[in-house]
N, C-alpha and C positions, 0 to 999 in steps of 0.2 A: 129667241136668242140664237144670231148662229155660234156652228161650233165647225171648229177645220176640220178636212177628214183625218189630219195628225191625229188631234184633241180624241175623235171619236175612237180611233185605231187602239190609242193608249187605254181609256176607258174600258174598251171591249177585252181587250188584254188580261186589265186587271181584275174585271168580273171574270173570267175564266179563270186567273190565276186563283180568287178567292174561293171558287168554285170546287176546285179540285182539291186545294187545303181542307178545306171544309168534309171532303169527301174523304179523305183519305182513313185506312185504317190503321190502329196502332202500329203495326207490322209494316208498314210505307217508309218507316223514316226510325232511324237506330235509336235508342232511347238508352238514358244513363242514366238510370235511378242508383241511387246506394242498395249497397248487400250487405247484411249484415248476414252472418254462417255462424250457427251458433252448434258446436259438436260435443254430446255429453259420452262421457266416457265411462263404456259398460252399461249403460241402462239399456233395459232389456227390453223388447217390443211390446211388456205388459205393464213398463212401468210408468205409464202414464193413466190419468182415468179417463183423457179423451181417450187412451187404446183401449179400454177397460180394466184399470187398476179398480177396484174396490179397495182395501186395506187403508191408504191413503192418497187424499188428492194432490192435484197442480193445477189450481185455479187458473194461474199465471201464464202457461203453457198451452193449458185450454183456451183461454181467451183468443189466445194466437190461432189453432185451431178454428175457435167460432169463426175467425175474422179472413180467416184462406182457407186451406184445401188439405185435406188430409190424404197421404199415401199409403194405402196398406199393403202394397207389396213392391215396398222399394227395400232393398238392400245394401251393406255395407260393403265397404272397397275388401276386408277379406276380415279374417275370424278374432285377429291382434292388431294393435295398435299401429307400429308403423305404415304394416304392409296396408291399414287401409287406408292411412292418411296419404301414402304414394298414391294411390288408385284415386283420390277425389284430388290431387293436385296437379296430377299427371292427363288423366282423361285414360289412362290404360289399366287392364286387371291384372290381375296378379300373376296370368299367365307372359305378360308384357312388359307392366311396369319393371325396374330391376331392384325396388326395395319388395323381399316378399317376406321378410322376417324381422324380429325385433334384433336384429345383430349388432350386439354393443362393442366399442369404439375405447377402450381405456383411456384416461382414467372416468370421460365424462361423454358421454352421449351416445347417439347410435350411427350406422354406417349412412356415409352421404348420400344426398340425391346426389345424380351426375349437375354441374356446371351446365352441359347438352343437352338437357332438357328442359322442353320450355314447360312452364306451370301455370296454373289456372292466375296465379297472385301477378306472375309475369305477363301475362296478358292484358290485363285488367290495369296492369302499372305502364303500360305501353297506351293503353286508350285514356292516360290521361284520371285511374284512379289515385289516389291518396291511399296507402294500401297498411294497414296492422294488422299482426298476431300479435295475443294475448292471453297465453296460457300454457298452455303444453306441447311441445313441438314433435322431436324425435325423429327428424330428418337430418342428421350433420351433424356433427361435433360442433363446437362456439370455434366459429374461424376456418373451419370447411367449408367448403365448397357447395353442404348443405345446408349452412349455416343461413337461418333464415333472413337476415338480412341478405345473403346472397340468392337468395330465390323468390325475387319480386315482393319482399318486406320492406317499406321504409321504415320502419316500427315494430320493433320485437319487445315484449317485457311477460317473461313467465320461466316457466321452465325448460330448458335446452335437451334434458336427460331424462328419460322416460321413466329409471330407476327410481331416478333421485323425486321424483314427481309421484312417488308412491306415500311421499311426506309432507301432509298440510301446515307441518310447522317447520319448515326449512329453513337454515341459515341463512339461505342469501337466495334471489332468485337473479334472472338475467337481465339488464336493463341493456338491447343493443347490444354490446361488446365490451359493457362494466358489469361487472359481478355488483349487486346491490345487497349488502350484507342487511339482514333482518337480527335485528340487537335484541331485540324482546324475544327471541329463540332460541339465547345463546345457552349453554349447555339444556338442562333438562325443559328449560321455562317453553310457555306457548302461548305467547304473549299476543305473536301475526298471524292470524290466520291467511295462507299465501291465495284462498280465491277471492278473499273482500280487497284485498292490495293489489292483484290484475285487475278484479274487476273495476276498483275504482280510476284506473289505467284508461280500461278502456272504455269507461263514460266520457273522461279528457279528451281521448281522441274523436268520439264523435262530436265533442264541443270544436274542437280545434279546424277541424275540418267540415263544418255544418255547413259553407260555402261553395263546396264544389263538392263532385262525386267523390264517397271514398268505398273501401271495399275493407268492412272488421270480420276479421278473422277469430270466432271467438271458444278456442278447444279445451273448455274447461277440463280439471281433472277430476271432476267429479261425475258418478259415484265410486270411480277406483279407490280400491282398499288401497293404503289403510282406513281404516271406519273412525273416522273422526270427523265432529263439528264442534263449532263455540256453544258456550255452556248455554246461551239464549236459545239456543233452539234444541239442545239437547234436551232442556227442561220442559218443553213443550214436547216430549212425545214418550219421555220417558214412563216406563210401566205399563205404556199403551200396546205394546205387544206382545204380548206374555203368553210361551215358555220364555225369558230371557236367555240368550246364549252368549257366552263367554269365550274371548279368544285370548288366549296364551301367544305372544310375540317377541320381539327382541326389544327390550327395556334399557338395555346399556351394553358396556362393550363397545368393543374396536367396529363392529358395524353398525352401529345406532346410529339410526339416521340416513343410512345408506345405502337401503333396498327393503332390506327387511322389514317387514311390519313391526309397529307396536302391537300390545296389546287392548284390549278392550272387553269392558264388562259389561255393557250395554250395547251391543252389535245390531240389534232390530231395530233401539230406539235412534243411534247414531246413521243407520243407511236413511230410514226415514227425514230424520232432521238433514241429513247433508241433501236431500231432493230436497227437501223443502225450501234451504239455501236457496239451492240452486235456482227454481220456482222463483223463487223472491226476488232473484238477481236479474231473470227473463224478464220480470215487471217493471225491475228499474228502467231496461231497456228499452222494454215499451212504451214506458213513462218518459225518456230523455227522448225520445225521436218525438216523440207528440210534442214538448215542448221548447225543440227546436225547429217545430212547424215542417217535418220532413215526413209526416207518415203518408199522405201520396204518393209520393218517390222515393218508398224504400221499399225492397225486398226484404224479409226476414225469411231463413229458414230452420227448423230447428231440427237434429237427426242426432243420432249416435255409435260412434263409429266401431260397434259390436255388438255383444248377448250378453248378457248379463255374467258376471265371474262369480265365483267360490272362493275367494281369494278375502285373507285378514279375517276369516270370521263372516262375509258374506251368506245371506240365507237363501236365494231367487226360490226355490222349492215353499218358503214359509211365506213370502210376499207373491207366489205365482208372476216371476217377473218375464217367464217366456209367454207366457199368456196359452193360447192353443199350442203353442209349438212346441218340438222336441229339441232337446240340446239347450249347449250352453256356448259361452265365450271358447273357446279352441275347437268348437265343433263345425263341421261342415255340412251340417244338419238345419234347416231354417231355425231353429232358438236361437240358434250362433252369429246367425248373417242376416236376418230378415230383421227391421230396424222402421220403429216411428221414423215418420218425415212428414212434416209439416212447413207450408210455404206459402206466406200472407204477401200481397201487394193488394191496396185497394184499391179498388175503381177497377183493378184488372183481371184480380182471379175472384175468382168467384166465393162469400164467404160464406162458411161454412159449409163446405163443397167436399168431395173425397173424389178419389180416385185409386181404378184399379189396374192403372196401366203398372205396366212391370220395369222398375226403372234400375237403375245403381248409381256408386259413387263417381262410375267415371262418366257418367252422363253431365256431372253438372259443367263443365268445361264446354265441353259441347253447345249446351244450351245457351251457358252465357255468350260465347261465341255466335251463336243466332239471335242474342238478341241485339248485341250490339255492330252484328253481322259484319264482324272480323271477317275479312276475306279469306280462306283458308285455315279459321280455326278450330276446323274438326280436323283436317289431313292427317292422318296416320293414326288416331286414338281410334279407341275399341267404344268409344259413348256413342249414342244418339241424342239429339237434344228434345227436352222434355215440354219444350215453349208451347207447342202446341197443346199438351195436356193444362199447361200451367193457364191460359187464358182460355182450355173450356173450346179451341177449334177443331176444325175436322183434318183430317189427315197426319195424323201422327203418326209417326212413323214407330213400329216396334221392331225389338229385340231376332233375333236370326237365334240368337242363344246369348245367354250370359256366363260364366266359367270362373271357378275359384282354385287355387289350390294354398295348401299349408306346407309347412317345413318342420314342425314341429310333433311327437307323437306318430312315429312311424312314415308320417307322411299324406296326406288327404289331398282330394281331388273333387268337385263337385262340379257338374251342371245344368243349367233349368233352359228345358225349352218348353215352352206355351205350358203346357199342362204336367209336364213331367222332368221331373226331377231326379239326378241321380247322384250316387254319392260313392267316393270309393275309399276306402279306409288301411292301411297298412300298405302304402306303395312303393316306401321302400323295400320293403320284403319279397313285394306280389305285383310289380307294376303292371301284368296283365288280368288281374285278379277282376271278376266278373262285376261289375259294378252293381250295386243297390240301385233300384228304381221305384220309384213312388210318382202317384198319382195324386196329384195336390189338388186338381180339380174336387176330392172325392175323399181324401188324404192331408190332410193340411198339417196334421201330428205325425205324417210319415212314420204309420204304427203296422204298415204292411209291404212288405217284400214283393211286389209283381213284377219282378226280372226275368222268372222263368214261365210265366204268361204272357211277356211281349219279347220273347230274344229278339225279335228285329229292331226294336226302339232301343232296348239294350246293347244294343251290337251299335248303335247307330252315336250311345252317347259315349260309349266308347272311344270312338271314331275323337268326337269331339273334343273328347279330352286330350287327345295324342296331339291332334291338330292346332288346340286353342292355345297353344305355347312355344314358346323358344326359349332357350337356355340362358339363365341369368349366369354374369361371369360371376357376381358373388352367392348366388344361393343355389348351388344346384341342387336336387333332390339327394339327399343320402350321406353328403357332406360331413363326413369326421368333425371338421372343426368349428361347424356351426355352433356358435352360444347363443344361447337364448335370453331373454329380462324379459320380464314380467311386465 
């Protein structure tokens, strides 16, 4: 048969063209899979039994684990709530970002992200995701400028008010820019529990949007005190943890309902049952993406955005919930900031995989940024992207240092670089005050002082601390009129 040199020309074309497709690696060509962020709040780096909980498990969480890549030394955007949820939305720490405290907002929320910053949800709302939050926010007042619909949410329904988000049985929670009153909550009764009514929120959304990329945001408020769960599961752990310990709270009153905890007479059995919730709700998850035929093309991650609190009656000492680590939730001590991460895609990462690179919250920005290779979407943030750990390649790029500070308790300051960590405690008092230095390599409970065995590493994280910051206009260090929420 002949064939024209056209005919032959096109042919040859198209075997080279199929060729190089063929060839190509995942990294060749931007990819949009869904991401699901799933953020529990206060659970400590031991309270999982893929980290090694013994006491009790999370099958459900584990699963996730089997099925991707465990981090064990990734940490949290900073020691409280807001400030680290700025640092995984922002891509910047808490030396940078300008949320670094829980500074509440009368009558109802905490102080704004800026408008001027662009955020991980606004990014991802620009390439074309479908984007919700679904639980606990604490960026913006409702109708600020933080106001998650105004920071790349097409989709808000949970809580606005970090305070008011200390109460499982709340009147009403946020539906967008309607207050959705919860009737079965009305004076004493607790009829809604507010995480089965997000959560089942945000199964809808994954239905709604099964079609095209979305990106769920899902920042549970649990295990934050107060210590409450539905009687189903309370009854399943009840007596299983015995001393029993009892908390004394606010029962009635012109604040009930409104920061202050209830009380509780079962506080072991109730932390235990609300993970278990929790667990349960992670399965549902897993179960709604399998059978919207999306678990190839989904990201899940699960982490939490602190150390475990003492707060409402909380035990973390009776459940080992820092695991090896020293500290707690307001500490700047790895109990406080060093945090499970786990992060499933299949087919990509590897499962049942761990890893020991050293990562944080403002890396995720970054990362997603390389994967869907946003042209300039690291520019100006403190992350590095994690993509290359996440698929198992070579050349990943680490940390130079990572840097925290607090606002609350005199004032803290920490840094880690490669093996050594340092921490500096009362800075409003002593902002030159010789910093603590621990060797994590050797030290992981940072139960040894080797400051005045390496002054020049000392001297050096010093430096870094002066350096890894610029002055927020709203939270300076030492600040009279900082108020704080829980």
């Amino acid at each position: 048969m002949n064939r024209s040199p056209e005919l032959l020309s096109r042919a040859f074309s198209l075997v080279i063209s199929l060729t190089l497709v063929a060839g190509c690696s995942p990294r060749d060509e931007p990819s949009t899979p869904n991401i699901i962020f799933i953020l529990a709040d206060d659970l400590g780096y031991g309270d999982l039994s893929s980290f090694g909980q013994t006491n009790f498990s999370t099958p459900n969480i584990d699963r996730l684990a089997d099925e991707g890549m465990r981090f064990t030394q990734h940490y949290s955007g900073a020691t409280v709530c807001a400030p680290s949820r700025s640092a995984l939305l922002t891509g910047m720490h808490t030396g940078h970002t300008a949320i670094r405290g829980n500074k509440e907002v009368k009558p109802e929320g905490q102080y704004p992200l800026a408008d001027s910053v662009k955020t991980l949800s606004e990014m991802l709302q620009s390439e074309g995701y479908a984007t919700g939050a679904f639980g606990k926010w604490g960026l913006g007042f409702p109708g600020s400028e933080g106001d998650p619909n105004r920071q790349g949410f097409d989709v808000f329904y949970g809580y606005n008010c970090q305070r008011l988000a200390h109460h499982y049985y709340p009147y009403y929670l946020w539906d967008n820019q309607r207050q959705d009153s919860l009737l079965a909550n009305r004076g004493k009764q607790t009829g809604t529990y507010a995480p089965e009514v997000i959560h089942g929120r945000a199964l809808q959304f994954m239905e709604a949007n099964r079609d095209h990329p979305f990106f769920l945001f899902y920042p549970t408020a649990i295990p934050h005190a107060e210590l409450a769960a539905p009687e189903e599961y309370m009854a399943k752990h009840r007596g299983k943890y015995l001393p029993e310990k009892a908390y004394e709270g606010t029962d009635e009153g012109e604040k009930y309902r409104l920061g202050p905890y209830s009380s509780q007479l079962e506080t072991h059995a109730a932390f235990v049952a609300m993970i278990d919730l929790l667990d349960t709700q992670v399965g549902e998850i897993l179960a709604k993406v399998e059978e919207l035929g999306l678990k190839e093309n989904t990201i899940i991650i699960f982490t939490s955005d602190n150390g475990p609190h003492k707060e409402g009656g909380a035990d973390p000492e009776f459940f080992d919930s820092n695991g090896p680590l020293k500290g707690f939730k307001r500490d700047l001590y790895e109990g406080g900031i060093r945090v499970p991460m786990i992060v499933s895609w299949p087919g990509k990462i590897a499962a049942g995989s761990s890893s020991d690179h050293i990562s944080a919250f403002w890396d995720f920005m970054p990362t997603f940024a390389d994967l869907l290779q946003v042209g300039g979407g690291s520019d100006g943030l403190d992350g590095i992207s994690m993509l290359p750990s996440w698929l198992s390649e070579s050349g990943q790029q680490v940390h130079e240092h990572l840097y925290w500070e607090f606002h609350e308790r005199g004032g803290r300051q920490a840094v880690r670089r490669g093996q050594w960590k340092a921490v500096r405690y009362d800075v409003f008092e002593d902002p030159d005050r010789t910093p603590e230095l621990y060797d994590l390599s050797t030290d992981i409970g940072e139960a040894k002082n080797v400051a005045a065995d390496y002054p020049e590493v000392t001297a050096e994280m010093a430096r870094l601390m002066a350096e890894s910051r610029t002055e927020s206009p709203v939270f300076q260090f030492g600040d009279p009129t900082f108020l704080n929420v829980k």
